[in-house]
TORZA-576760 format. One line per 4 residues: their letters; for each residue x, y, z of C-alpha. Coordinates in Angstrom, 3 decimals. Example, Ala and Ser with C-alpha at 12.3 -4.5 7.8 and 13.67 -1.06 7.14 Angstrom:
<nodes>
as> 12.300/-4.500/7.800 | 13.670/-1.060/7.140
</nodes>
This chain:
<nodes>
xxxx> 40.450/-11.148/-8.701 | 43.694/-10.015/-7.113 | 44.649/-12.254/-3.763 | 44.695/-10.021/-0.383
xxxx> 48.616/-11.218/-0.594 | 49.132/-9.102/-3.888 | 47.708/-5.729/-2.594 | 50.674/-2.832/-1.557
xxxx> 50.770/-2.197/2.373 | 48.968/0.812/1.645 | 45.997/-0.566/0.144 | 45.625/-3.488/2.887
xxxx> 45.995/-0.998/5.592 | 42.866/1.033/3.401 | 41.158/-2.828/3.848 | 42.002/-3.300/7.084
xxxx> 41.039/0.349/7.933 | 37.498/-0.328/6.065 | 36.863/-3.315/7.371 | 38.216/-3.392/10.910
xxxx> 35.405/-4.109/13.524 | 35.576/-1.097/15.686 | 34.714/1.064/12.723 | 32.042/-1.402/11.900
xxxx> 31.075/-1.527/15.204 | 30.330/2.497/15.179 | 29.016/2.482/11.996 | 26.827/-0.330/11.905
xxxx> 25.780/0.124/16.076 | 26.778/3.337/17.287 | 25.797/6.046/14.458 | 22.576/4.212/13.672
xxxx> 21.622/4.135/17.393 | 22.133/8.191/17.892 | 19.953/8.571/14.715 | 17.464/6.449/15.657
xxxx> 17.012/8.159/18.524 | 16.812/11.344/17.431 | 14.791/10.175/14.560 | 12.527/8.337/16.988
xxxx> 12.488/11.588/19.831 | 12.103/13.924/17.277 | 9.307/11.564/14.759 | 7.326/11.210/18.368
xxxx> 7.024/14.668/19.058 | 5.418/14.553/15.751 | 3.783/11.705/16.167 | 2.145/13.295/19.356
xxxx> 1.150/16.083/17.982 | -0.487/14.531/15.623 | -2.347/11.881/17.769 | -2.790/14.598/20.176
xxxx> -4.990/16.493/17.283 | -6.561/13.505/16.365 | -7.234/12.804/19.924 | -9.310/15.862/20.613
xxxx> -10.832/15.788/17.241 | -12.308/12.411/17.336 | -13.078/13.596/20.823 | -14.789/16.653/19.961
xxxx> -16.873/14.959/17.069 | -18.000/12.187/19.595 | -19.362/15.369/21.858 | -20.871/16.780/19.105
xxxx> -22.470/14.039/17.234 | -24.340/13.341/20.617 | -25.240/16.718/21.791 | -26.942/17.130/18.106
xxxx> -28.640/13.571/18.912 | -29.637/14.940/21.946 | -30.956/18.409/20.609 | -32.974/16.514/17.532
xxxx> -34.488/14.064/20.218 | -35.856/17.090/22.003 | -37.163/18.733/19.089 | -39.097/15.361/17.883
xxxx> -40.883/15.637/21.419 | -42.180/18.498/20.502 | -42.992/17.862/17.084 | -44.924/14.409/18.904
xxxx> -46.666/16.709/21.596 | -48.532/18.746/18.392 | -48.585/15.514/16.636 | -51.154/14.252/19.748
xxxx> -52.603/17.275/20.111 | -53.846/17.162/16.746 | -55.420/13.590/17.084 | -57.072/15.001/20.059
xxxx> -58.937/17.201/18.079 | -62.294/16.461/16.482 | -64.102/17.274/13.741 | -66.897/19.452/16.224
xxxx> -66.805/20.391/19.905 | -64.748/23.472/21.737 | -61.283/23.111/21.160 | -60.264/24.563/24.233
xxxx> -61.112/20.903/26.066 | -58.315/19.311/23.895 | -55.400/22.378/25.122 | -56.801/22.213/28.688
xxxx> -55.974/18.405/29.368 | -52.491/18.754/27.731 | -51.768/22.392/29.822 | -48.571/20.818/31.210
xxxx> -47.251/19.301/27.971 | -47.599/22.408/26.567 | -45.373/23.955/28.679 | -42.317/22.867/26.027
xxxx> -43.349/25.204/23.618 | -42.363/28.611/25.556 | -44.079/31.174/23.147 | -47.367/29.182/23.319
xxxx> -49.656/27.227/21.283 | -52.645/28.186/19.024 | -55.121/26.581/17.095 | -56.044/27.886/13.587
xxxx> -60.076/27.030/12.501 | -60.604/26.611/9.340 | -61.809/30.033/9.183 | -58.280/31.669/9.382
xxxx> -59.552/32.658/13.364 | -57.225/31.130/16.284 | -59.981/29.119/17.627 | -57.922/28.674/20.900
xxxx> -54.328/29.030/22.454 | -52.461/28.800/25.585 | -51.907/31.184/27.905 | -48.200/32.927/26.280
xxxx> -48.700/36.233/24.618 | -45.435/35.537/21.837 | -47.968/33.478/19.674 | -50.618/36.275/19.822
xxxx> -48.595/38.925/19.050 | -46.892/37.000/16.137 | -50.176/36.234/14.574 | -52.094/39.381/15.280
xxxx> -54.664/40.939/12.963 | -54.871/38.625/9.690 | -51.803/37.180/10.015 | -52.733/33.568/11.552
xxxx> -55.238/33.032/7.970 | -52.206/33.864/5.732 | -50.007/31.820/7.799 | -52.796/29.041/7.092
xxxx> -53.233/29.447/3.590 | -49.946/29.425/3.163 | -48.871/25.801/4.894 | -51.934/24.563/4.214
xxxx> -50.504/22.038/0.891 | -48.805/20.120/3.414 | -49.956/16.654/4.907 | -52.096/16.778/7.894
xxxx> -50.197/15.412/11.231 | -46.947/16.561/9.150 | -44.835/19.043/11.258 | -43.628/21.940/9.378
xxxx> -40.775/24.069/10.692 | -40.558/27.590/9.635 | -37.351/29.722/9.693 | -36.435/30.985/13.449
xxxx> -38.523/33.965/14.344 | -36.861/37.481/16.764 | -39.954/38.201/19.102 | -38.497/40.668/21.524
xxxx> -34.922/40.087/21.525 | -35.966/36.188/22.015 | -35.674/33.753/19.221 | -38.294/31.213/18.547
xxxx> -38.971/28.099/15.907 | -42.763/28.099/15.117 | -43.676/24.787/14.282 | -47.018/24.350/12.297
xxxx> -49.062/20.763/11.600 | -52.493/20.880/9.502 | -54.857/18.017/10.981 | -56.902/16.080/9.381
xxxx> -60.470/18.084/10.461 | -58.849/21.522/8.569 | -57.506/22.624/12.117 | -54.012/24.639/11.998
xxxx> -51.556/23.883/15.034 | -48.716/26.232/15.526 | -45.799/26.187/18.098 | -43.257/28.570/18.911
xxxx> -40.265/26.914/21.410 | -37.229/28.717/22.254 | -34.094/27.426/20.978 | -31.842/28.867/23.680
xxxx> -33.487/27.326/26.105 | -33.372/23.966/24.363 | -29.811/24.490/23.516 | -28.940/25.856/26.738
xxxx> -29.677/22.667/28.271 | -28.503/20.158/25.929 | -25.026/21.784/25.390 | -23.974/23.197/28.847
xxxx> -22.988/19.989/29.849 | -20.547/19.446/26.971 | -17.343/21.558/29.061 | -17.029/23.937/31.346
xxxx> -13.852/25.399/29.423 | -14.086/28.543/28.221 | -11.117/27.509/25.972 | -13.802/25.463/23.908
xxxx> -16.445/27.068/22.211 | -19.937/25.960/21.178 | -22.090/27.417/19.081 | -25.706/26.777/16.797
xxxx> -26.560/28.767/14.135 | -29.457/28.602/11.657 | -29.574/28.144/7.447 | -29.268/32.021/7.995
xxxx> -25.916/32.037/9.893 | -28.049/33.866/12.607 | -26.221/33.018/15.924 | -28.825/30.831/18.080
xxxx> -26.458/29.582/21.059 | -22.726/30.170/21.808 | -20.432/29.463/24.950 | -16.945/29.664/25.176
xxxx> -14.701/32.983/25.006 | -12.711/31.973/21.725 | -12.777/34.910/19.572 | -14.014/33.981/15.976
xxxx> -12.740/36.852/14.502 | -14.369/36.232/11.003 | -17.996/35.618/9.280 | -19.860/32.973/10.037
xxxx> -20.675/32.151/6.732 | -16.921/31.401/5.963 | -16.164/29.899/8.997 | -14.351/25.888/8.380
xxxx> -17.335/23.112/8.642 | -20.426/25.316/9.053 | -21.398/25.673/5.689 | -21.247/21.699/5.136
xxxx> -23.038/20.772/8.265 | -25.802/23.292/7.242 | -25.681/21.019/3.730 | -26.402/17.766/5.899
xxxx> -22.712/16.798/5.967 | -20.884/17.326/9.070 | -16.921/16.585/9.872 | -13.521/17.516/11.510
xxxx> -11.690/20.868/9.959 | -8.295/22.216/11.041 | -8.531/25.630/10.789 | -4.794/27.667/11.387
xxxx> -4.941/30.746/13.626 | -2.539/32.847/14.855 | -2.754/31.593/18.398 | -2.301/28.163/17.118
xxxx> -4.153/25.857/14.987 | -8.166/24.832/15.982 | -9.889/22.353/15.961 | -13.255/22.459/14.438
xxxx> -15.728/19.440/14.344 | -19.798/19.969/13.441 | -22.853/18.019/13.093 | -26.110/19.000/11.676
xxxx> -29.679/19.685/13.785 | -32.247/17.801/12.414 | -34.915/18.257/11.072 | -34.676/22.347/11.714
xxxx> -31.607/22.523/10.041 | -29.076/24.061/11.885 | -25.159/23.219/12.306 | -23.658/22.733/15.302
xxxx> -20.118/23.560/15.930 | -17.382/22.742/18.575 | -13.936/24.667/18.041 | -10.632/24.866/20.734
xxxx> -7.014/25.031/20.365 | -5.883/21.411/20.379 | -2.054/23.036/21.671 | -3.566/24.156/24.889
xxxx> -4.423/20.685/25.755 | -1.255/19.231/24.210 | 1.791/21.763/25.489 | 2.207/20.640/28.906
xxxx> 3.365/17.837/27.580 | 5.348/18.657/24.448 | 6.938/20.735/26.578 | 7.893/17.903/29.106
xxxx> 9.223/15.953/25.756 | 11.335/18.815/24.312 | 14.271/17.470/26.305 | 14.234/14.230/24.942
xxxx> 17.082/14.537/22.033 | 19.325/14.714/25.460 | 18.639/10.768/26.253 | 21.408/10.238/22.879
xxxx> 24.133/10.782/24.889 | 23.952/8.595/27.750 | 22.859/6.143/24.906 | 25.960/6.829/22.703
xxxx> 28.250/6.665/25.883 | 26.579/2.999/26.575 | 27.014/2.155/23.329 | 30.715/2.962/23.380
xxxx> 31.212/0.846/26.253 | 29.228/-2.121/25.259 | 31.374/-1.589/22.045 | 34.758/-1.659/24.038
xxxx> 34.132/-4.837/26.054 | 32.766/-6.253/22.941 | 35.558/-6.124/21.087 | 38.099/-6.687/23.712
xxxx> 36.199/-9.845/25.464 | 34.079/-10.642/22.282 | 35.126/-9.388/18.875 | 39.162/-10.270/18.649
xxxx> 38.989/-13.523/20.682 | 36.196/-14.485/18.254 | 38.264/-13.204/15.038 | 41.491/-15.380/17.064
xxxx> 38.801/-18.292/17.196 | 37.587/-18.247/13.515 | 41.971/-17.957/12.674 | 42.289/-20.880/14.328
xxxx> 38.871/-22.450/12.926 | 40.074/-21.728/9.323 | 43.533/-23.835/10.494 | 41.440/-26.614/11.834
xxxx> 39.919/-27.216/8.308 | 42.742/-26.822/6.361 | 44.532/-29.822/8.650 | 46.588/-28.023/11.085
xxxx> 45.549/-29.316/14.227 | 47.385/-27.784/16.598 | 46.891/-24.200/16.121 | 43.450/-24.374/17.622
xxxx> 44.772/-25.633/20.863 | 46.417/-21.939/21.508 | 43.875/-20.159/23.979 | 42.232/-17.625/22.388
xxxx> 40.484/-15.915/25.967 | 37.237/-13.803/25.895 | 34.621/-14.424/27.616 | 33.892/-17.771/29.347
xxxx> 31.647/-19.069/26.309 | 34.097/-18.265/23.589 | 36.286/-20.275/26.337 | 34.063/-23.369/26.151
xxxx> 33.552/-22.855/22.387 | 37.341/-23.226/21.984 | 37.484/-26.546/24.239 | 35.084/-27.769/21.739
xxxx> 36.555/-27.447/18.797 | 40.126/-28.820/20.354 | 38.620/-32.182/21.452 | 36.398/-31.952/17.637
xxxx> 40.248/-31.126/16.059 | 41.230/-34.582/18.258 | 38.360/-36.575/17.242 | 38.502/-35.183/13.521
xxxx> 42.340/-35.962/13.174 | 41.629/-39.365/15.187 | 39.219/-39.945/12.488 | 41.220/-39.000/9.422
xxxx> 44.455/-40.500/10.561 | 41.775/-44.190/10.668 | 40.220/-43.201/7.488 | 43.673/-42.658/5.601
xxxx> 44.898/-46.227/7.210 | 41.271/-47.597/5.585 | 42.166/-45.937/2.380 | 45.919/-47.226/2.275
xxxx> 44.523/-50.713/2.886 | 42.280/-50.383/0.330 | 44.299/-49.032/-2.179 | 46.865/-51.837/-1.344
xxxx> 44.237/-54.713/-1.633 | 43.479/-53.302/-5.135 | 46.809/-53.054/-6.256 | 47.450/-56.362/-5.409
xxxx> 43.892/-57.934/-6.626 | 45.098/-55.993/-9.849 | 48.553/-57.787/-10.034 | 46.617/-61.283/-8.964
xxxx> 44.244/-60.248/-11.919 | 46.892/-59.280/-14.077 | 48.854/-62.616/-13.422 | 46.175/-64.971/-14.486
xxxx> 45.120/-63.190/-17.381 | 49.005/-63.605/-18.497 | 49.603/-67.143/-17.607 | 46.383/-68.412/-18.282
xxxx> 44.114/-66.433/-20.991 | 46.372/-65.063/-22.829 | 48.388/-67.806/-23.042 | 45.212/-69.959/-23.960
xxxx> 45.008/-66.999/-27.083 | 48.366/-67.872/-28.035 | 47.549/-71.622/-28.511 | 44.169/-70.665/-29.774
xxxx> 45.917/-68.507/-32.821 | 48.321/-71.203/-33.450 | 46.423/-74.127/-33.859 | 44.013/-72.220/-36.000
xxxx> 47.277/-71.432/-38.081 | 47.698/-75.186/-38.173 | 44.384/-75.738/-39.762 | 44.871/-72.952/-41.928
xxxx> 48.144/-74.474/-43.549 | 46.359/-78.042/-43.980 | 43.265/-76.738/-45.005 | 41.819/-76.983/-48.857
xxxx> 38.238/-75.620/-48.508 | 38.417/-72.149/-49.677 | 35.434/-71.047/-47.063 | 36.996/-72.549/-43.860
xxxx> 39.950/-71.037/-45.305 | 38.321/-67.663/-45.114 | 36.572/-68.530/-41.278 | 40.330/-69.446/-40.135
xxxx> 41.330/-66.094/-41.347 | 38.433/-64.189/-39.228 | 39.914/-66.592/-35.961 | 43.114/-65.849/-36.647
xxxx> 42.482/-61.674/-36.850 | 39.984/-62.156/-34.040 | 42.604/-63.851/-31.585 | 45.264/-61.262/-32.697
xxxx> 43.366/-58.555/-31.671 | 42.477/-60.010/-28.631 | 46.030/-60.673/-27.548 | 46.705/-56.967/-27.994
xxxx> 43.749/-55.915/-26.379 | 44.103/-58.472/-23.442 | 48.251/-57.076/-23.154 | 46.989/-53.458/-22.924
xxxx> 44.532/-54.361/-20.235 | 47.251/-56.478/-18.456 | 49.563/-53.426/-18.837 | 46.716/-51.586/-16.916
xxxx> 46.619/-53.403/-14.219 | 50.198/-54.445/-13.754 | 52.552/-51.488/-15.648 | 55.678/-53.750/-15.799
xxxx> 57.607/-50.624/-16.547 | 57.114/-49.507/-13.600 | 58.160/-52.050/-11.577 | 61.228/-52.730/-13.730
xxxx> 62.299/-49.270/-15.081 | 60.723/-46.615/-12.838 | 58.122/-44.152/-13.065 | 59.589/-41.788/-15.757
xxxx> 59.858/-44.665/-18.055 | 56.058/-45.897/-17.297 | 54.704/-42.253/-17.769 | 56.779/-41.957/-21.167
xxxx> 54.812/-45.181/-22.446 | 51.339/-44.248/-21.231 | 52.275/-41.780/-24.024 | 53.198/-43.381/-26.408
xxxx> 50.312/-46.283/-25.716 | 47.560/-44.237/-25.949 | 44.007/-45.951/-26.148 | 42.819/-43.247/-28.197
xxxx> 45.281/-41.741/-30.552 | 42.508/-40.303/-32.714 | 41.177/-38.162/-29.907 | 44.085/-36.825/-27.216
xxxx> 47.898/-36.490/-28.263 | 49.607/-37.228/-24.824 | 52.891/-35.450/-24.900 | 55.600/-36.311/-22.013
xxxx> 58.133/-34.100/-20.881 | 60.747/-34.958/-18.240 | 63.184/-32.721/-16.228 | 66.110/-33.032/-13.494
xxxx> 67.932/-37.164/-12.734 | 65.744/-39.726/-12.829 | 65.706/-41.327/-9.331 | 63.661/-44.499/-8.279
xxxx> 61.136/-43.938/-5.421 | 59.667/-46.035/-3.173 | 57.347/-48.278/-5.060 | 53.860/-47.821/-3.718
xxxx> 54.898/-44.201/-4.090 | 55.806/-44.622/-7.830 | 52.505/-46.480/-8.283 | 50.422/-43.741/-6.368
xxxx> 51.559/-40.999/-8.551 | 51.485/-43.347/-11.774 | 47.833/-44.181/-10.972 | 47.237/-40.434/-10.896
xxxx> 48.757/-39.511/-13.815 | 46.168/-42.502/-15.000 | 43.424/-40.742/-13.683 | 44.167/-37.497/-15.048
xxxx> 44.483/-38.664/-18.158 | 40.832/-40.420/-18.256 | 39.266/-37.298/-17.049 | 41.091/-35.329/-20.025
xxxx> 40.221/-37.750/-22.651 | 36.384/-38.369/-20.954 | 34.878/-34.662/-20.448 | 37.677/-32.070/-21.503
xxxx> 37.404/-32.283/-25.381 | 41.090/-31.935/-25.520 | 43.287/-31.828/-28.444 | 46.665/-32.367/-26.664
xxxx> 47.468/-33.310/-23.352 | 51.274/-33.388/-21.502 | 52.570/-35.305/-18.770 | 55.761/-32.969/-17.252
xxxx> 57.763/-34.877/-14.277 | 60.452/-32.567/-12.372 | 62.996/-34.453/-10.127 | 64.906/-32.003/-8.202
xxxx> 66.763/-32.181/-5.168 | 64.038/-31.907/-2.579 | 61.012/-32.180/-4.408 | 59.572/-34.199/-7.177
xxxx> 56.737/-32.650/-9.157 | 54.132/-34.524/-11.404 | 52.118/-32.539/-13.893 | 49.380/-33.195/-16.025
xxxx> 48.055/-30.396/-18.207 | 45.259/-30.201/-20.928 | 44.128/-27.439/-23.731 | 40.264/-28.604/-22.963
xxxx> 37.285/-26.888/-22.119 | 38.017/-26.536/-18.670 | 35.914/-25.902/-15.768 | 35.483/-24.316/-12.265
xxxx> 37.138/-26.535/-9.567 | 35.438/-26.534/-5.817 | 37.710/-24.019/-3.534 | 37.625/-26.938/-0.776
xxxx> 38.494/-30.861/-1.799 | 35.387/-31.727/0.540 | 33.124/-30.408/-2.066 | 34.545/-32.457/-4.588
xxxx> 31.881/-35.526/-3.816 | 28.915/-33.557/-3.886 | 29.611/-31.694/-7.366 | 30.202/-34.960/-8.741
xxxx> 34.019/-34.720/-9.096 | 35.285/-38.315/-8.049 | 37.936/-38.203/-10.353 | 39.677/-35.041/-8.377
xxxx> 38.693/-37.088/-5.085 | 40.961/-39.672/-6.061 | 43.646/-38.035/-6.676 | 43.244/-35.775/-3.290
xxxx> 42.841/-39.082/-1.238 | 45.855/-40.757/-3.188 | 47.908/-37.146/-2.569 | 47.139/-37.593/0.848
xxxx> 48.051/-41.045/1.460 | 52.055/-40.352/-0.036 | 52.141/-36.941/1.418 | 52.020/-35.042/-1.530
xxxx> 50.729/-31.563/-2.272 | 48.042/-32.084/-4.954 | 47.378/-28.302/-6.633 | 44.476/-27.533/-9.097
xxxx> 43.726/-25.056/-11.476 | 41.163/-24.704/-13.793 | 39.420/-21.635/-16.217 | 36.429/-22.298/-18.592
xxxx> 37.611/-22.334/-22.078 | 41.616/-22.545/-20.689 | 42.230/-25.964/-20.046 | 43.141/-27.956/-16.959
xxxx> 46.878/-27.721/-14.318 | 47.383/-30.370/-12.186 | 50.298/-30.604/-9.897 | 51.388/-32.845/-7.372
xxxx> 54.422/-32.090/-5.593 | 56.108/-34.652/-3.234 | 58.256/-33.161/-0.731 | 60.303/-34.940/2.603
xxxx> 61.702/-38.252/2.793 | 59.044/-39.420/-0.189 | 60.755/-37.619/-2.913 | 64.068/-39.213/-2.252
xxxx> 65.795/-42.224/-3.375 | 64.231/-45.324/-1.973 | 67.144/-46.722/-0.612 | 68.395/-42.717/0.722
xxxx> 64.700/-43.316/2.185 | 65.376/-46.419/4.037 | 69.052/-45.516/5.198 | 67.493/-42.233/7.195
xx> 64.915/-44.134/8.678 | 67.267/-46.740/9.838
</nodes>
């Protein structure tokens, strides 16, 4: 991926452009506010219509469910006043005793009462002539003979009867001693008083009718304009199932909700224009799309002092932030203003920048004394291994080489031989691990010379060829800096030969005027280095950490790069008064 360096002017200006907070700002703040206003002003109108239509709906079936409770209750007194009536009557004696105690009862069923004998005669009846004239001549022993399959004490309603102009429901029970009782009540009057008190709107209109669609009750001045037998809802309720309907008119859409009556039969129906109720106040909310423009005026405001009290001291801030943890201290101490948090944010991080660089100027003087004690507990090491062990080999190999000349016994001949190879090989061995920890070549001949041996001494020849390249006039440096970088080039060189599954590896060192520049470069696998050295711990890279920490303690500049499948570039470049000559070193300083 191209750096942000590498782009034209044109295209970072398209970046900046892009990416710049006050566009941001608008797009991600602003626009979304206005539309979620207007999505919210204009998705609540909706919204209130529809819980407005719900509202009177679930209203409207509440009212109607118990009005039809109401109306059914009635009816079962009724149905319970013949019900007694016919328990009262025996099986001998005048049945005029039985309707004379019960006169007042009675007085329910407003087209009377009569009594059928067994005969087909009316036997007796109250005083209403509606009855009479309904079951004049023969008509009450047809009427008999006609119900009489039904259970005694059973109430039987027939369909509604038109007795002049009046409607009425008979209502017939058989009893048990072969007596007939019929009824006839009037369902406006029963309806009359059980639905009056539902409104006193004449927007809303109530209304009964029978299994016959024959109008029984209605109030209300809505005009139905259609047949009844079409009409939304009444054709379920009369089917036993009743419900809310929305039924579109041109005057605006209705509200329908029914119930059924029973055990008669009948549907019950409450219908008004939901928008009447409604429109005052969707009326009142039509203006609301107007609140986005005090809101997008606010917004730009909040959006201006945001970004000049907020947004670019912040983006200052995070600048000087990004300074801080690369290891310039002293950026973060320019003030950055804003408001007084960002303020007291900044004041933070300049005494964290004094602690931190407190902290790392201790923990490089810890590391320096470290590295120095192991340096020299190598070159105490290396010392006694010389003057002691492997001088102790030496003598081992050459008495054995004593017995070997004065020796006749062809099998200790053969042992001697073994001791002699075996000390041999551990003189060599033993020199390369002295070499290790005290490079004499380095001390003596400088660092070029040291890095051309580590070549040429390779502990695994079969494995890595270790090519060294060197450019520019060799010039000594000072010598824990020659050691520093030769223990890197060290280090480099075990990581290549321990994970990279190289083939060849070179070792390039550049002296030039002001700089020198190690390099230590592999054909391996490769790999993907951490973007920040205080990663390298926690992926497991202590190799790299080591050379960062050593890079730090000299002052050099240690640079890695790294592809999978491409190999390994590392380059340490000392600059300043380190990369010149030690004694050009000394003379400036004095």
């Amino acid at each position: 991926m191209a750096n942000k360096t590498d782009l034209k002017p044109s295209h970072r200006l398209k970046i900046r452009i892009w990416r710049g907070v006050t566009l941001q700002l608008f797009l991600v703040a602003v626009l979304p506010l206005i539309v979620l206003v207007l999505i919210v002003t204009y998705g609540s109108l909706k919204l209130h219509h529809e819980g407005m239509r719900s509202l009177v709906a679930s209203r409207n079936l509440r009212a109607v469910q118990y009005a039809a409770a109401g109306i059914e209750k009635e009816i079962d007194h009724r149905t319970e006043l013949l019900g007694l009536l016919s328990k009262r009557l025996g099986p001998a004696g005048p049945l005029n005793n039985a309707f004379t105690n019960i006169q007042e009862e009675m007085a329910a069923f407003e087209g009377g009462v009569v009594a059928i004998a067994p005969d087909g005669t009316i036997a007796a009846s109250t005083g209403s002539g509606a009855i009479l004239e309904w079951l004049a001549a023969d008509q009450a022993a047809v009427l008999q003979q006609q119900y009489l399959k039904f259970a005694p004490n059973a109430a039987v309603f027939l369909p509604v009867l038109s007795l002049d102009s009046q409607f009425f429901v008979p209502v017939l029970v058989n009893t048990t001693s072969g007596v007939t009782l019929v009824g006839l009540f009037s369902p406006q009057k029963l309806l009359a008083d059980g639905l009056n008190a539902i409104t006193d709107s004449n927007a809303v209109t109530v209304l009964v009718v029978d299994n016959r669609y024959d109008l029984l009750f209605r109030k209300g001045s809505l005009d139905l304009g259609e047949n009844l037998k079409t009409h939304p809802g009444l054709q379920e309720a009369l089917m036993g199932a009743g419900g809310i309907k929305y039924f579109p008119t041109d005057a605006g859409e209705h509200v329908i909700t029914t119930n059924p009556i029973q055990p008669v039969g009948w549907a019950l129906m409450i219908e008004e224009s939901w928008e009447d109720i409604a429109s005052p106040l969707l009326r009142a909310t039509q203006n609301a799309p107007l609140i986005a423009f005090p809101i997008m005026a606010l917004s730009l405001l909040a959006i201006w002092f945001g970004l000049r009290r907020i947004v670019q001291p912040m983006q200052a801030l995070e600048e000087k932030a990004g300074d801080l943890a690369s290891g310039n201290f002293e950026t973060i101490r320019q003030p950055v203003g804003g408001i007084l948090e960002i303020r007291h944010l900044q004041e933070t991080l300049i005494y964290m920048a004094a602690e931190l660089k407190e902290a790392q100027n201790s923990l490089h003087s810890y590391i320096g004394a470290i590295t120095d004690s192991v340096e020299s507990e190598r070159r105490n090491l290396a010392r006694e291994l010389h003057d002691e062990t492997l001088q102790s080999l030496i003598a081992l190999g050459q008495y054995t080489q004593y017995a070997l000349h004065w020796n006749t016994d062809p099998k200790v001949e053969k042992t001697l031989d073994q001791v002699v190879n075996m000390a041999d090989q551990s003189m060599k061995n033993l020199r390369r691990l002295v070499q290790g920890l005290r490079p004499i070549y380095i001390e003596d001949l400088g660092l070029a010379t040291a890095l051309a041996m580590q070549s040429t001494q390779n502990m695994h020849p079969d494995e890595v060829t270790i090519h060294f390249i060197q450019e520019g006039v060799e010039r000594r440096l000072k010598p824990d800096i020659e050691m520093a970088m030769y223990r890197m080039a060290q280090e480099a060189l075990n990581n290549v030969i321990r994970h990279s599954r190289a083939k060849n590896a070179w070792i390039s060192l550049h002296f030039r005027p002001d700089s020198v520049i190690l390099e230590i470069r592999d054909d391996g696998l490769g790999f993907d280095p951490p973007a920040d050295p205080i990663h390298y711990a926690r992926m497991g890279h202590y190799g790299l950490l080591s050379l960062y920490e050593r890079s730090e303690l000299i002052g050099a500049r240690l640079t890695i790069r790294s592809t999978p499948d491409e190999g390994t570039h590392i380059i340490i470049r000392l600059t300043g008064d380190a990369a010149k000559f030690e004694d050009e070193a000394v003379s400036d300083v004095g």
